[in-house]
N, CA, C and O atoms as CSV, one atom per row, in Angstrom:
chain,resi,resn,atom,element,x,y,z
A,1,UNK,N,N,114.415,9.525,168.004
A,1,UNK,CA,C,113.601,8.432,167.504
A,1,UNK,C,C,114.171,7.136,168.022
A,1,UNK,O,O,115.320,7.053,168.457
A,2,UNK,N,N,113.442,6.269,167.967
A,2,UNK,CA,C,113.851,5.118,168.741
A,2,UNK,C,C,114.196,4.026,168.078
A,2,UNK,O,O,113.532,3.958,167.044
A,3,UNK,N,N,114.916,3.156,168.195
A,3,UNK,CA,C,115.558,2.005,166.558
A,3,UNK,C,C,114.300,1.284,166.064
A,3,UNK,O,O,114.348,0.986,164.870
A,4,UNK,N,N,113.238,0.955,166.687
A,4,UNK,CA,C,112.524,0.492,166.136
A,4,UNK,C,C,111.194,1.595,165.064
A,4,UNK,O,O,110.506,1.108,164.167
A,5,UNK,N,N,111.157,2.774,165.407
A,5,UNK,CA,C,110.504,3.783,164.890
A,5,UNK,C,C,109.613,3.953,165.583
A,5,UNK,O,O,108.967,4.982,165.388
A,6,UNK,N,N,109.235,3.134,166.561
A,6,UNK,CA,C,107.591,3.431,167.763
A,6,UNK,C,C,107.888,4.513,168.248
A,6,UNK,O,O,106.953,5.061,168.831
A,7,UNK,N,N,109.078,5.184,168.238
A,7,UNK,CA,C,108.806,6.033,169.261
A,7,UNK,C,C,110.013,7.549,169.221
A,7,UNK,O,O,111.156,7.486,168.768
A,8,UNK,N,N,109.466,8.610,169.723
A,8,UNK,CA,C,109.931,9.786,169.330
A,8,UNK,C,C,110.040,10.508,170.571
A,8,UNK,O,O,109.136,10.526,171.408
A,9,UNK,N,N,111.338,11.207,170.716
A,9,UNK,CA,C,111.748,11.879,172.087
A,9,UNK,C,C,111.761,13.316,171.180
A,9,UNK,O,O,112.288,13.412,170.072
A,10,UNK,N,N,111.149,14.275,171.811
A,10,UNK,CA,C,111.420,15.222,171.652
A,10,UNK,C,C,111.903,16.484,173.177
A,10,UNK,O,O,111.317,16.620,174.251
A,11,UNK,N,N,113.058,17.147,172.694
A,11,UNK,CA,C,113.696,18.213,173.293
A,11,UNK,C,C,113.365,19.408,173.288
A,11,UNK,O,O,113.769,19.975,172.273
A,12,UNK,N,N,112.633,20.249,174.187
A,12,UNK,CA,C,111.920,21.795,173.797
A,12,UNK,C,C,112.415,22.622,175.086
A,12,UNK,O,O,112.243,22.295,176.260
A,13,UNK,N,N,113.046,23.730,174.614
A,13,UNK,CA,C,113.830,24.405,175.167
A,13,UNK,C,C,113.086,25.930,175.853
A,13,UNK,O,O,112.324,26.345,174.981
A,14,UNK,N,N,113.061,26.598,176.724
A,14,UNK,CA,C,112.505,28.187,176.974
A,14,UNK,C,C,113.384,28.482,178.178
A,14,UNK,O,O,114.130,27.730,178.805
A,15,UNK,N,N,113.036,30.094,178.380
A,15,UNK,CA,C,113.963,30.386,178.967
A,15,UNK,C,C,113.977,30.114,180.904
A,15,UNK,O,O,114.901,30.322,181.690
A,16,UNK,N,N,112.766,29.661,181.132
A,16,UNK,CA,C,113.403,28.585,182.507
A,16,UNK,C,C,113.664,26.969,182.170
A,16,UNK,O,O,113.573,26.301,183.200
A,17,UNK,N,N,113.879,26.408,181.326
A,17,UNK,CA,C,114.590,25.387,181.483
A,17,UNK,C,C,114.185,24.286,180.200
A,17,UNK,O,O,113.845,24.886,179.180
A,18,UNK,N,N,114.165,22.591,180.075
A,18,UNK,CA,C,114.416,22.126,179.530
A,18,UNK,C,C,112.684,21.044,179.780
A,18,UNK,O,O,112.161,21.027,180.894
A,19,UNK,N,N,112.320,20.596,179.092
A,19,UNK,CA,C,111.565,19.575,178.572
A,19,UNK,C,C,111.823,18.581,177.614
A,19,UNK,O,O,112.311,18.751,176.496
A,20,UNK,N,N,111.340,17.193,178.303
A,20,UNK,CA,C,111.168,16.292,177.252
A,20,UNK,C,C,109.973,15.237,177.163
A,20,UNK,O,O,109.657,14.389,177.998
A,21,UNK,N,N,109.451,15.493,176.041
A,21,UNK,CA,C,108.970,14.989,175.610
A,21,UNK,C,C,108.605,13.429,174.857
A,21,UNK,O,O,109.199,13.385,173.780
A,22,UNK,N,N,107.841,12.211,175.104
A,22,UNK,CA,C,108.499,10.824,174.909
A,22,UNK,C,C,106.843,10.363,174.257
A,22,UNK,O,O,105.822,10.604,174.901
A,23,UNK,N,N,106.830,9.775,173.092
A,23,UNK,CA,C,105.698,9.483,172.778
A,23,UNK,C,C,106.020,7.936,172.187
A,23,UNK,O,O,106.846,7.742,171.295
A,24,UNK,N,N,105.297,6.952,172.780
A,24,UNK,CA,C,105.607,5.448,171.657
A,24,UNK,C,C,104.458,5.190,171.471
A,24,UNK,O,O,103.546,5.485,172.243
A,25,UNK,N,N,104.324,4.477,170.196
A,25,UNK,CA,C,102.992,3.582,169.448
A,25,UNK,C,C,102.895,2.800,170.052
A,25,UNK,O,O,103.953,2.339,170.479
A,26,UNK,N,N,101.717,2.193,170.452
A,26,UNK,CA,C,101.461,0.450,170.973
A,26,UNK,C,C,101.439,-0.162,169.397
A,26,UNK,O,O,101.901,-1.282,169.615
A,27,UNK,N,N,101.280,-0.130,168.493
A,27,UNK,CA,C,101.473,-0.112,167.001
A,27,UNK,C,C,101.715,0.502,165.839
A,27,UNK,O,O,101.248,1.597,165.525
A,28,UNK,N,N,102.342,-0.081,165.262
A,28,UNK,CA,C,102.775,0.612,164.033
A,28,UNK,C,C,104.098,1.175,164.317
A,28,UNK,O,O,104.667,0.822,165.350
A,29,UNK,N,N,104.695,2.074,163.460
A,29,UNK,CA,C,105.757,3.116,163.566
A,29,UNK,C,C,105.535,4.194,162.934
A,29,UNK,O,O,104.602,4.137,162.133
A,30,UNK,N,N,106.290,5.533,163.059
A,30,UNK,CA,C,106.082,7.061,162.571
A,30,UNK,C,C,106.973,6.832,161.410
A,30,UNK,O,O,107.928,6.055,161.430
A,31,UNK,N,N,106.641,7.490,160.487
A,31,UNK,CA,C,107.149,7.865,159.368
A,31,UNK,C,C,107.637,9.023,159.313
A,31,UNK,O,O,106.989,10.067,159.236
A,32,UNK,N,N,109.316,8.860,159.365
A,32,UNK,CA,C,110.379,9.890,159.374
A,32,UNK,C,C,110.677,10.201,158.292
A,32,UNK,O,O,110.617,9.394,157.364
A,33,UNK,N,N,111.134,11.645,158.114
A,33,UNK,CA,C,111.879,11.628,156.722
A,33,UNK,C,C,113.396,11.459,156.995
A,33,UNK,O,O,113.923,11.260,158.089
A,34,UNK,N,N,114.101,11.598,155.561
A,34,UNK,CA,C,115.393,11.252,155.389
A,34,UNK,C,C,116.296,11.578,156.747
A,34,UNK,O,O,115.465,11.944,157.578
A,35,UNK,N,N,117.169,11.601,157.149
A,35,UNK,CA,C,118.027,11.126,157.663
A,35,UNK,C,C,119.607,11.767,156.653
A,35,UNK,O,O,120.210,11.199,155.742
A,36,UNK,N,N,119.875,13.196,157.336
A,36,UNK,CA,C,121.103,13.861,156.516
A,36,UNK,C,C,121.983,14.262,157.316
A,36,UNK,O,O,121.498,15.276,157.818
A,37,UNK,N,N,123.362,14.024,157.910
A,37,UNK,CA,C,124.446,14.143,158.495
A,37,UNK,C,C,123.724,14.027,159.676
A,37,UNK,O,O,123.461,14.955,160.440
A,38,UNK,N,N,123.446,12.987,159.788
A,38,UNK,CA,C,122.639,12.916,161.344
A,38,UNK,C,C,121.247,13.523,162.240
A,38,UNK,O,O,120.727,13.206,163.310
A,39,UNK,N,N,120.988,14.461,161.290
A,39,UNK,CA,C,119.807,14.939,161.581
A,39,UNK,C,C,118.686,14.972,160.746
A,39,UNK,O,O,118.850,14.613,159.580
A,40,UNK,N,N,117.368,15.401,161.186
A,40,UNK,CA,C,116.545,15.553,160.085
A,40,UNK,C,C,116.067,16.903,160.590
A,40,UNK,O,O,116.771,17.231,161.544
A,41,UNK,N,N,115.053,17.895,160.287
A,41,UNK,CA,C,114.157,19.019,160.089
A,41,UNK,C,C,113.057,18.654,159.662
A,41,UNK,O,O,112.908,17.848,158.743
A,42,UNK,N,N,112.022,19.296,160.385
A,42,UNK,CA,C,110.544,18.823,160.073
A,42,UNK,C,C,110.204,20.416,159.828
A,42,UNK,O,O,111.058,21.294,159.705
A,43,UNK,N,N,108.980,20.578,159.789
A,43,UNK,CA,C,108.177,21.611,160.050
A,43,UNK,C,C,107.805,21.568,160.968
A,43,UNK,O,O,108.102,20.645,161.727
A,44,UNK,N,N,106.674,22.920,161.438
A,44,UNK,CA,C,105.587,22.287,162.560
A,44,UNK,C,C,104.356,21.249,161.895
A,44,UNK,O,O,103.742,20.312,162.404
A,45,UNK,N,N,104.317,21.677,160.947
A,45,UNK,CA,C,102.842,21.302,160.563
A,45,UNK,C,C,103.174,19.438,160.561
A,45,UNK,O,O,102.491,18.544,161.060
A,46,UNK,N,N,104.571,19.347,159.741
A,46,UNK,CA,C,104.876,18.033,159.679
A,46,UNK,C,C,104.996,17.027,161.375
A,46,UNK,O,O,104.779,15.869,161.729
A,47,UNK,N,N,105.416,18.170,161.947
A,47,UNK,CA,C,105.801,17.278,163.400
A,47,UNK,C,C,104.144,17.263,163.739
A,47,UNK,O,O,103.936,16.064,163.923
A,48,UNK,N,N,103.389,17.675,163.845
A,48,UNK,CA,C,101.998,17.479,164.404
A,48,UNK,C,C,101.341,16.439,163.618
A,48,UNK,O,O,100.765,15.540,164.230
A,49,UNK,N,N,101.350,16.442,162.537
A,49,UNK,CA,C,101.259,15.237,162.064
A,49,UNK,C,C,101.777,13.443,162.023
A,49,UNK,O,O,101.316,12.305,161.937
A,50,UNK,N,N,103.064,14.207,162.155
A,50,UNK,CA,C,103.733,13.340,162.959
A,50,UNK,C,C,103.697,12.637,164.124
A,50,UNK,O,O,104.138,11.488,164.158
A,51,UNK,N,N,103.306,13.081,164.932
A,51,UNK,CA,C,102.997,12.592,166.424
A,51,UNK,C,C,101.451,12.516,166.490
A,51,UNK,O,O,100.988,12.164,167.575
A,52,UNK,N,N,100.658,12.771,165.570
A,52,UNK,CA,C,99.475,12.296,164.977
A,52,UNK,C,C,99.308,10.742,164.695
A,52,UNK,O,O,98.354,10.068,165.086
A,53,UNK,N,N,100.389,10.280,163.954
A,53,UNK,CA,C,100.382,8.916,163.480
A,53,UNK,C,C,100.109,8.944,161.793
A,53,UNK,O,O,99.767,7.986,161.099
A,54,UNK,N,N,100.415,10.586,161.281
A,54,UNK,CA,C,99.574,10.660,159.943
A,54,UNK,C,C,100.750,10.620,158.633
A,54,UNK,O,O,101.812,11.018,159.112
A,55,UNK,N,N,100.859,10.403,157.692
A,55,UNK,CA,C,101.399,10.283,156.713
A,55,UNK,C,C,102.173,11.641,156.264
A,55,UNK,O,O,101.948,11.808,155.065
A,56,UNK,N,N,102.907,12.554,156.724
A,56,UNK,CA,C,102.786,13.724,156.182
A,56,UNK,C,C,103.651,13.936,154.625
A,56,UNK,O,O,103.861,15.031,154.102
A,57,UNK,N,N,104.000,12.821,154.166
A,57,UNK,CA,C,104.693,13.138,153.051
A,57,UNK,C,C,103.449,12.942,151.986
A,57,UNK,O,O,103.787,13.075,150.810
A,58,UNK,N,N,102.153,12.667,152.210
A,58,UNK,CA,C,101.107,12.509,151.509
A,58,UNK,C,C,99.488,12.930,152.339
A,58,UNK,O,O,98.759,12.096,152.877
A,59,UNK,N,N,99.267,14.150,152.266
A,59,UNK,CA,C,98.907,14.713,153.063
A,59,UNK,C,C,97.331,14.875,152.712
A,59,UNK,O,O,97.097,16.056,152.455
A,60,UNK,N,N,96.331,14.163,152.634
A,60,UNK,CA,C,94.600,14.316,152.091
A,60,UNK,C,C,94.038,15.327,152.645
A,60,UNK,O,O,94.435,15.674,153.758
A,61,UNK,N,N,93.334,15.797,152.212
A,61,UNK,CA,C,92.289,17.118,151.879
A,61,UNK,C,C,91.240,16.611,152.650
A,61,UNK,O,O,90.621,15.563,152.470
A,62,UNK,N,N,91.110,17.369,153.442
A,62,UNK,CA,C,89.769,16.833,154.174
A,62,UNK,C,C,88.081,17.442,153.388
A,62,UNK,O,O,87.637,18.516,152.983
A,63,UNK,N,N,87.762,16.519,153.465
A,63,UNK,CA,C,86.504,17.253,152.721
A,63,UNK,C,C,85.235,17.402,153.596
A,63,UNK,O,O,84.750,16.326,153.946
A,64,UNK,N,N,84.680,18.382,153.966
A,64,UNK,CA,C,83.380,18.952,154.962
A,64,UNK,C,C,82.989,18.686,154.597
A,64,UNK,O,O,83.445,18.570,153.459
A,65,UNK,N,N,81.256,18.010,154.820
A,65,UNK,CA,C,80.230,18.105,155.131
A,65,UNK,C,C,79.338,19.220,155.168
A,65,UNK,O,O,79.318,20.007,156.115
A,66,UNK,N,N,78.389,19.337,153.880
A,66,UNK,CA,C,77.926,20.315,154.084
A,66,UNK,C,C,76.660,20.091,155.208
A,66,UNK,O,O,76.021,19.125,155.626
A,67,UNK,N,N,76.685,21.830,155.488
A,67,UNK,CA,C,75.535,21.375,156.961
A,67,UNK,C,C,74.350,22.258,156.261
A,67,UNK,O,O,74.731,23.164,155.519
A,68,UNK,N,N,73.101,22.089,156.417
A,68,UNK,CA,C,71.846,22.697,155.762
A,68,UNK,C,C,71.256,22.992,157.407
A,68,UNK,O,O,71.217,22.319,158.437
A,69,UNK,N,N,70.705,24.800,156.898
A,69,UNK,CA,C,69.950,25.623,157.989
A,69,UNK,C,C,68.539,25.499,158.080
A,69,UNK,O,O,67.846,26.057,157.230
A,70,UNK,N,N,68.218,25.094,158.648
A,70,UNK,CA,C,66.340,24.849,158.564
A,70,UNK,C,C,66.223,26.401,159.208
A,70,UNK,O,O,65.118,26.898,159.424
């Protein structure tokens, strides 16, 4: 993560080699969680959200649209 919070490097590993990954906001910042002996742990679901731009510690219900069959 980057000191200002715009922005998130991620490291993804397989077995030919190494990727990275670099995403910054033109606005706003990501909402990280805590911060424990130097690291944090997400989920997946949280990191996709995450690099979404979405809130994941408060997470809304999407509600459908119902669709009618003529």
């Amino acid at each position: 993560r980057g000191r200002r919070g715009d922005t998130v490097k991620i490291l993804w590993a397989d077995a030919d080699g190494l990727c990275l990954f670099i995403k910054r906001l033109e606005e706003g910042q990501f909402v990280w969680p805590a911060v424990r002996d130097g690291k944090i742990a997400i989920t997946r679901s949280q990191l996709a959200m995450l690099l979404d731009k979405l809130d994941w510690r408060q997470p809304k219900i999407s509600r459908l649209n119902s669709l009618t069959m003529l």
